[in-house]
N, C-alpha and C positions, 0 to 999 in steps of 0.2 A: 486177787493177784498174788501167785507164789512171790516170795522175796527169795534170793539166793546167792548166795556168795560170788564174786568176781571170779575169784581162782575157780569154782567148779564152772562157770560159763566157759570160761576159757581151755579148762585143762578137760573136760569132757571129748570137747572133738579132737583131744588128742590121745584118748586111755587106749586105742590100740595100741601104740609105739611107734608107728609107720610116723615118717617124716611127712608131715603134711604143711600146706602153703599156706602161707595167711590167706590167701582169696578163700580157701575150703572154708579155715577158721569162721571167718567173717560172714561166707554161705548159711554155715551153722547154725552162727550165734543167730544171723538173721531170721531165720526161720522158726528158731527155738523160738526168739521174741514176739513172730508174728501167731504163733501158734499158742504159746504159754503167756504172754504177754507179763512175764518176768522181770521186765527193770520200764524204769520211768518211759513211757511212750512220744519222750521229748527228744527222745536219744533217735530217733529215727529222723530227725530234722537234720538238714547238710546248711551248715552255717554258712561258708563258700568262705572264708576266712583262712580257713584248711583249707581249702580242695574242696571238690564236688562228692566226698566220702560221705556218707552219714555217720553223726556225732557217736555214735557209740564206736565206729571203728580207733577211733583215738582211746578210749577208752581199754578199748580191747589191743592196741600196742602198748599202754603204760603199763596194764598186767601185763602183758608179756616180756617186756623187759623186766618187772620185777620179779615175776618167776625164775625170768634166766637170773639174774642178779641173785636168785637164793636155790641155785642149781633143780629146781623145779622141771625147769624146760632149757633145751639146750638145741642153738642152733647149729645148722647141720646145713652142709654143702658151704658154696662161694658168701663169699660179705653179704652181698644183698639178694641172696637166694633167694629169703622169706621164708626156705622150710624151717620146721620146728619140728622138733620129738621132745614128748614127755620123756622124765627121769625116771629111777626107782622112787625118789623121794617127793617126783610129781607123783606117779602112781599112788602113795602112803594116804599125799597130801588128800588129792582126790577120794582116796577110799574112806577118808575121816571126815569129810564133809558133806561124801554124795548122799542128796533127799532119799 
């Protein structure tokens, strides 16, 4: 099993620039994980606690809030849009961590 940093799971499906939705993000990250099998395989269980999400989408909103919090990613459009765009300083981030 690769191990690999939160912010690069996250900030990958965003290294074009293009404003993309969290449902892509989350398409993403899901397939990355079904295919690379890259983080605990526990994280695909839906506690129902949350919602009917699978546990890594929470997961994958606390990085993103803390990206945005450290100007990494920045949201774009209405309050609850959901789109995100990487920064320059996501772009750095990512360039310094990607495998």
């Amino acid at each position: 099993m690769i191990k690999l940093h939160w912010d690069f799971v996250v900030l990958h499906p965003l290294r074009n620039g293009n404003p993309t939705h969290l449902k892509t993000i989350y398409s993403s990250i899901g397939e990355g994980l079904r295919q690379g099998g890259y983080i605990n395989p526990k994280l695909f269980n839906v506690d129902g606690r949350w919602g009917d999400r699978n546990d890594y989408t929470h997961v994958v909103r606390t990085v993103i809030y803390v990206l945005t919090k450290k100007k990494m990613v920045e949201h774009v459009g209405a309050r609850k849009s959901g789109l995100y765009r990487i920064t320059e300083a996501g772009q750095k981030r990512l360039a310094k961590i990607e495998p």
